[in-house]
PLY file of the C-alpha trace (Angstrom):
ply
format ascii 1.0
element vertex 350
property float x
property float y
property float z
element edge 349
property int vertex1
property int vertex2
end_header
-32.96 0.51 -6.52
-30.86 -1.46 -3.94
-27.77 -0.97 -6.25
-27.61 2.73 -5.54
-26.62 2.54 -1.91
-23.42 0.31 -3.24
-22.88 3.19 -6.37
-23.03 6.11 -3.95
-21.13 3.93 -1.07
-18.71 3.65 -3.80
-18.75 7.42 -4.45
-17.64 8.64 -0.74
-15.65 5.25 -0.06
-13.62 6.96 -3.25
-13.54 10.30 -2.07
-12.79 10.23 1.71
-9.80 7.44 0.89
-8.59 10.00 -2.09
-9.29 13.60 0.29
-7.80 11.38 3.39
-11.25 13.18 4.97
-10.71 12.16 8.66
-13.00 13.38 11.12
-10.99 11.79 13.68
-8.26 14.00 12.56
-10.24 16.70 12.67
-11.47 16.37 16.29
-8.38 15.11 17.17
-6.78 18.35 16.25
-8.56 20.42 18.18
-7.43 19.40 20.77
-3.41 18.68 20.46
-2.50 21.02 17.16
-5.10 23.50 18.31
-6.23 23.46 14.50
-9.67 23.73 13.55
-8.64 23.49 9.64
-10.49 19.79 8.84
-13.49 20.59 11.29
-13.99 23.80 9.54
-14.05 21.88 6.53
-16.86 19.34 8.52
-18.91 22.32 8.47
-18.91 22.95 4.85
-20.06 19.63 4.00
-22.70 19.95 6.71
-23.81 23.14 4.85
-24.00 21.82 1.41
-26.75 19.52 2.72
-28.20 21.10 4.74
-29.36 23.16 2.01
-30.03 20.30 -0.25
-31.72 18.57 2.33
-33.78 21.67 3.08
-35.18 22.09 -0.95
-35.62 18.37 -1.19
-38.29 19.07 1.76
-39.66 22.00 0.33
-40.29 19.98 -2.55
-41.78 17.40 -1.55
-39.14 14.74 -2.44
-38.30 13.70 1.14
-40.37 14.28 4.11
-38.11 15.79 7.22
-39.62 15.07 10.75
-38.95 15.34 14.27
-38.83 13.11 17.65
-38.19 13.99 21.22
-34.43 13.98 21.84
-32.96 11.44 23.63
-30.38 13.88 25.64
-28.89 11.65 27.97
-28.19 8.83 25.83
-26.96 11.31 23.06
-24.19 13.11 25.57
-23.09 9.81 27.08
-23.34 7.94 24.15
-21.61 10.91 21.95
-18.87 10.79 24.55
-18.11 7.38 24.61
-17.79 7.50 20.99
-15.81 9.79 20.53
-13.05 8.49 22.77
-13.13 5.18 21.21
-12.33 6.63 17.28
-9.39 7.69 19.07
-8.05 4.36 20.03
-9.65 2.49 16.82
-7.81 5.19 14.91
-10.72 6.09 12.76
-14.71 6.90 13.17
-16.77 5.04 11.44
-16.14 5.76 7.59
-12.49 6.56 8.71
-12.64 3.17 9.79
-13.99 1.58 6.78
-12.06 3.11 4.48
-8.36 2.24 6.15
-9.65 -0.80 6.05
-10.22 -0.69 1.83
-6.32 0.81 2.15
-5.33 -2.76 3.77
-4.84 -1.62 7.23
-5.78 -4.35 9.67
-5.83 -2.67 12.30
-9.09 -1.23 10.65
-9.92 -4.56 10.20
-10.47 -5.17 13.88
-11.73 -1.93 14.32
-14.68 -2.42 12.35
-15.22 -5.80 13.17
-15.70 -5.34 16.76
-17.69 -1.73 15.81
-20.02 -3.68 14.11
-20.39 -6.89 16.34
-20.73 -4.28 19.40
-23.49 -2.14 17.73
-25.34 -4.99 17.36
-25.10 -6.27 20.65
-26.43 -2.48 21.75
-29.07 -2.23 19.55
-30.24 -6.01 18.92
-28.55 -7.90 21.71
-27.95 -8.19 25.19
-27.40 -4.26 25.66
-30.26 -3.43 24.04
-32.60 -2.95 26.97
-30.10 -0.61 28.22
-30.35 1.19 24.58
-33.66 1.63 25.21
-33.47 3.02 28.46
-31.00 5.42 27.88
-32.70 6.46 24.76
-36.48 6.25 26.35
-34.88 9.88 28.69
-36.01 12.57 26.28
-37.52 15.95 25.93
-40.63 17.08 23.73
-38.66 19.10 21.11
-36.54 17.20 18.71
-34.90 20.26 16.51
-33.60 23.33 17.44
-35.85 25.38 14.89
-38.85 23.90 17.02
-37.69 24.88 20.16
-36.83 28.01 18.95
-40.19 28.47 16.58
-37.96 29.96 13.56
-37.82 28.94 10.47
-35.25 26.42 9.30
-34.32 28.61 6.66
-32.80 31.09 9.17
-30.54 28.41 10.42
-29.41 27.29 6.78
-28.69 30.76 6.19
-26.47 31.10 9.55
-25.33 27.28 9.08
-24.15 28.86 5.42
-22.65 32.04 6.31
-20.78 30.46 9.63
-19.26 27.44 7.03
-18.09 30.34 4.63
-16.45 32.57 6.69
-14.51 30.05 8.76
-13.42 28.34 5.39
-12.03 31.70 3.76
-10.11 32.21 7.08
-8.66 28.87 6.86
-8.03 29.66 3.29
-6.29 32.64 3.37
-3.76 31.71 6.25
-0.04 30.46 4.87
-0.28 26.66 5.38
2.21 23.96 4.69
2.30 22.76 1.47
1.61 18.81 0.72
4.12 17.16 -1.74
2.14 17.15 -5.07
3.72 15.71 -8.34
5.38 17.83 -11.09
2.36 20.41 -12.42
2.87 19.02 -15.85
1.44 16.33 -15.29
-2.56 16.89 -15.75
-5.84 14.71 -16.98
-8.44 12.99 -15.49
-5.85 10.00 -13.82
-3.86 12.78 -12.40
-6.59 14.51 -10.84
-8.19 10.74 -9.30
-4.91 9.43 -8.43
-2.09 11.27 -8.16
-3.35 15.09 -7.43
-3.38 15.84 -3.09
-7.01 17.29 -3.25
-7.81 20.50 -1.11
-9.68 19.69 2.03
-13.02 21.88 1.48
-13.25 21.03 -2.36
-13.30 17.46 -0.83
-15.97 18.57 1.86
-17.97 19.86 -1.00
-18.54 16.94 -2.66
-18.99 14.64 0.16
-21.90 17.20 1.03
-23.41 16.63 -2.45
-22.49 12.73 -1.88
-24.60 13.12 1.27
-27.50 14.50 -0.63
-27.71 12.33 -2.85
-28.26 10.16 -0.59
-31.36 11.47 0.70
-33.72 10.73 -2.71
-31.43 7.37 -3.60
-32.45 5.80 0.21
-35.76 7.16 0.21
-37.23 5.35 -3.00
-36.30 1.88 -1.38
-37.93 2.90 1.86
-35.30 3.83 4.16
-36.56 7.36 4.95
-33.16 8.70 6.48
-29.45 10.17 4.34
-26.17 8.74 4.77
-25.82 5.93 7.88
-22.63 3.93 8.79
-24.08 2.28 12.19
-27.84 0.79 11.78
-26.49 -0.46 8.51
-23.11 -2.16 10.22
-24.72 -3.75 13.23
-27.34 -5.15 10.64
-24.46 -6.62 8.81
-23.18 -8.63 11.83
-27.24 -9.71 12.80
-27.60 -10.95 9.13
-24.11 -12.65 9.22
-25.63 -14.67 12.69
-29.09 -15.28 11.60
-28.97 -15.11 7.66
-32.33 -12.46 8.10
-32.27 -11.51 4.71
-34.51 -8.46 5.51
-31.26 -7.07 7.53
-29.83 -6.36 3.67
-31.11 -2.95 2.89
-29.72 -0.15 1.10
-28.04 1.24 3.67
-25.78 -2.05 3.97
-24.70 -1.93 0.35
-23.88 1.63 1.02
-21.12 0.31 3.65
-20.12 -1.96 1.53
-19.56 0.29 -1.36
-17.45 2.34 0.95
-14.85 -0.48 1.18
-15.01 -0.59 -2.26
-14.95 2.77 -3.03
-11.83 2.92 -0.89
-10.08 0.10 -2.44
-10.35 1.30 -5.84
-8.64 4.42 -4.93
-6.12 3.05 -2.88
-5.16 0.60 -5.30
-4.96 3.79 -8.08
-2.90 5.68 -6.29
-0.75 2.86 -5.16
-1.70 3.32 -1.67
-3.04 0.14 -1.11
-1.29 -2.23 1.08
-1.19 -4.91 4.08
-0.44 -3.08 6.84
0.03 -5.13 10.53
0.27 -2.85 13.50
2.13 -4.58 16.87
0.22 -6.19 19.41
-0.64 -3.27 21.33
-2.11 -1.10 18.47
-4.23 -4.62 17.82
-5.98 -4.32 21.62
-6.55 -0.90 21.07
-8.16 -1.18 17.68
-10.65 -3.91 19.05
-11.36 -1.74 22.21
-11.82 1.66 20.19
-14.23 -0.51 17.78
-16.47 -1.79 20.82
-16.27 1.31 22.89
-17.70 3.04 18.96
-20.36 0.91 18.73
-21.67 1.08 22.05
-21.41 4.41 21.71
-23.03 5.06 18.47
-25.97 2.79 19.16
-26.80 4.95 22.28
-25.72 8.54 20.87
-28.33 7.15 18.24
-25.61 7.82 15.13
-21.76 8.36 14.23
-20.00 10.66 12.93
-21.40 10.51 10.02
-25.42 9.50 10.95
-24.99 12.95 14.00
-22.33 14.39 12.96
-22.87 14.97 9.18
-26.78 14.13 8.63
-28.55 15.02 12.06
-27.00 18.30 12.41
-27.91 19.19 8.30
-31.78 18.55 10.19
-30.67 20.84 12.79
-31.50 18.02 15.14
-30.57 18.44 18.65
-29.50 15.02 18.77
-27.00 16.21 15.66
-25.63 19.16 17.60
-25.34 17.91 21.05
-24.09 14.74 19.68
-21.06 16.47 17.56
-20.20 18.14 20.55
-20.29 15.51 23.08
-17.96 13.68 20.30
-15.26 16.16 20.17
-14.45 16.46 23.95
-14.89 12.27 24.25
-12.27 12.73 21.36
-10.31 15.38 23.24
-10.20 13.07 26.71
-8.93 10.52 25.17
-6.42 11.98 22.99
-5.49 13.97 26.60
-4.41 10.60 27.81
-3.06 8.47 24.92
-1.48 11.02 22.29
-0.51 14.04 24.40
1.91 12.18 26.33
3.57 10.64 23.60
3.84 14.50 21.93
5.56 15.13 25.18
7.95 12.56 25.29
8.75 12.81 21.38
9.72 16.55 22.22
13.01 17.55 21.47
15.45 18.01 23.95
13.40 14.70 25.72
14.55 11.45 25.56
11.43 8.77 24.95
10.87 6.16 27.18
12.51 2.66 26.53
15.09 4.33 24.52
0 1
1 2
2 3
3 4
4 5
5 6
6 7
7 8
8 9
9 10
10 11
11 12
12 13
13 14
14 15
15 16
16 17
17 18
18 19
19 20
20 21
21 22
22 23
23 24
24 25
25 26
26 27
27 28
28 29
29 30
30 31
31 32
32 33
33 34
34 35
35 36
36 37
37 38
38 39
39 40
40 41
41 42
42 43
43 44
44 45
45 46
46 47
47 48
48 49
49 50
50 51
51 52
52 53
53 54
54 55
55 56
56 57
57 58
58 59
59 60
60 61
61 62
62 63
63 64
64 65
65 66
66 67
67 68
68 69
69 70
70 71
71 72
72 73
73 74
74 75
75 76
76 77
77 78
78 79
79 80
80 81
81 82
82 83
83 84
84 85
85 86
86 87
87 88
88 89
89 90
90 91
91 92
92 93
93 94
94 95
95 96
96 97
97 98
98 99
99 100
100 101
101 102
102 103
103 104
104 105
105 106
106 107
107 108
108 109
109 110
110 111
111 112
112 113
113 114
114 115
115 116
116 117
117 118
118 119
119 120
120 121
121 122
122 123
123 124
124 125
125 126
126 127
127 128
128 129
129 130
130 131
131 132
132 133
133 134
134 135
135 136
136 137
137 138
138 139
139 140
140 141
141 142
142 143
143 144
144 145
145 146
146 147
147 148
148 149
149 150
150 151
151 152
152 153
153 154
154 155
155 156
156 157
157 158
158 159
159 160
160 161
161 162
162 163
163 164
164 165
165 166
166 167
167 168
168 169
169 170
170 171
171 172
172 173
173 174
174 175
175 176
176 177
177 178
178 179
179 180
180 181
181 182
182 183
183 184
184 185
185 186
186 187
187 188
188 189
189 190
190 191
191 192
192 193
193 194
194 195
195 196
196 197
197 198
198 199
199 200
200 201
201 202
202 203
203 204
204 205
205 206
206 207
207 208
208 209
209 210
210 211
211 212
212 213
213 214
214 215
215 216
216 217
217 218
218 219
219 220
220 221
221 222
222 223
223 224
224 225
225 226
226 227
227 228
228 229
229 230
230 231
231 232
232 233
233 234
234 235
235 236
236 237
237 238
238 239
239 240
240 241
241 242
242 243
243 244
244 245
245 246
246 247
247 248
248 249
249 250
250 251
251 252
252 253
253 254
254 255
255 256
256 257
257 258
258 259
259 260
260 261
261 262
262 263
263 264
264 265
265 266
266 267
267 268
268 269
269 270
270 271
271 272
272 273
273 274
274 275
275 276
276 277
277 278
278 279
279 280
280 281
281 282
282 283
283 284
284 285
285 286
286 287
287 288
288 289
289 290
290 291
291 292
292 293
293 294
294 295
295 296
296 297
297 298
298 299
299 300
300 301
301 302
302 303
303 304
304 305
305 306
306 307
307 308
308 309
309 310
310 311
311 312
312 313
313 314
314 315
315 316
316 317
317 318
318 319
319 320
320 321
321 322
322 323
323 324
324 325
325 326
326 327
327 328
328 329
329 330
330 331
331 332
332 333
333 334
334 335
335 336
336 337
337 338
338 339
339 340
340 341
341 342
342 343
343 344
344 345
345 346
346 347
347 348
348 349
């Protein structure tokens, strides 16, 4: 049953390389294009399973459940996260699959994303883990602090998705270079075809659910996860623990796969090596994400996409905390180079 965490890694390594789904893009643009297009499509893939998620419950199938929520170490940890995708130039999937495309500065990303969420959860940060994470309050979920039914905030999750998709979708936008519509079949549509944002976010939501079932009948009772499953790469790389090799490690792995594949079919795969500078800043971003995502207690993907389809407070408060870390730090490293890059402004150095 191991296999189907590399099959469905596969899947969304596939997908996100072939949509170009960045959520560092999408956070990112909040803040300097003042665009909420790609985070509006976040929310439809949220939505998708969250009502998966929801009937998979209510059937029995998975088991959803609640701890306290860790708020301290989710707002600091969400924070530090999300300035740290900015530098690395990817979150965590974003990360792995530039790195199936052949950019090395992905490489180091990820590298030092992984090594650094294992210090934080396994090594010598993990007591302060554990501290940070030990400050937390009684009520884990928003429907249990609120005593509603989930169902009311599937329906508003639902309805709040919707309507900010058909606004995005009915605005003039600009059009991406697509290949002569004569062209059609099943290559076209993997390959060649640009692929519209919230059909994209759809299936990634299904992706996600599928998930749930596929994880659950080896025993890891949780959806999609990029971090616990890449800082127990880099403890089974030092200690050969065999036990660190669950399904949620193939599913990483399938994701550079998955990414690979497509890249290489749409002839979008190549060696790319950034300058020195974009090199420290890679390795940075990829420490400062795994610190971060060990104490915010998930990514972008494990808070961001899965938590908040829970209606966990830890998923909420953590996507928020994400987006301003995301918004600091593109405050201080992209705005100014907007600026510069102006017209009428002559850069610096030239």
């Amino acid at each position: 049953m191991l296999i189907s965490g590399l099959l469905i890694g596969a899947a969304l390594g596939f997908v996100l390389q072939r949509g170009r789904f960045c959520v560092t893009g999408a956070f990112r643009d909040v803040w300097i294009a003042k665009n909420t297009w790609w985070l509006s499509a976040l929310f439809v893939a949220i939505a998708v399973q969250s009502v998966g998620v929801w009937v998979l419950d209510a059937l029995g199938v998975i088991t959803l459940s609640s701890t306290g929520f860790a708020w301290l170490a989710t707002i600091v940890g969400g924070f530090v996260f999300g300035f740290g995708i900015v530098l690395a130039g990817g979150c965590a999937t974003g990360t792995y699959y530039r790195a199936g495309e052949g950019l090395v500065g992905s490489w180091f990303a990820l590298l030092f994303y992984a090594l650094f969420a294992a210090i934080s959860k396994y090594g010598p940060l993990a007591g302060t883990t554990q501290a940070l994470r030990g400050i937390t309050t009684e009520h884990g979920t928003i429907h249990e602090t609120l005593h509603v039914s989930p169902w009311i905030l599937v329906a508003l999750l639902v309805a709040v998705a919707a309507l900010w998709a058909r606004h995005h979708l009915t605005k003039p936008r600009m059009k991406v270079a697509t290949l002569p519509p004569e062209r059609t079949g099943l290559n076209h549509l993997l390959f060649e075809k640009a692929w519209n944002p919230f059909a994209t976010a759809v299936v990634i939501g299904l992706i996600a659910l599928a998930a749930w079932p596929a994880s659950w009948a080896t025993g890891r009772e949780f959806g999609l996860g990029i971090t616990g499953p890449s800082a127990n790469i880099a403890n089974y790389l030092t200690t050969g623990d065999l036990e660190m090799v669950d399904w949620g490690v193939l599913l990483v792995v399938g994701i550079l796969v998955g990414s690979f594949i497509a890249a290489k079919g749409s002839g979008e795969f190549k060696i790319r090596v950034p300058d020195a500078q974009t090199i420290v800043r890679s390795i940075a971003g990829g420490a400062l994400m795994g610190i971060g995502a060990a104490w915010a207690g998930g990514c972008t993907i494990g808070n961001g996409l899965v938590e908040t389809s829970m209606f966990s407070w830890q998923g909420w408060i953590g996507l928020g905390a994400m987006i301003l870390g995301t918004g600091a730090a593109a405050k201080i490293f992209i705005a100014p180079r907007k600026k510069s890059a102006a017209p009428g402004r002559v850069p610096a150095g030239v």
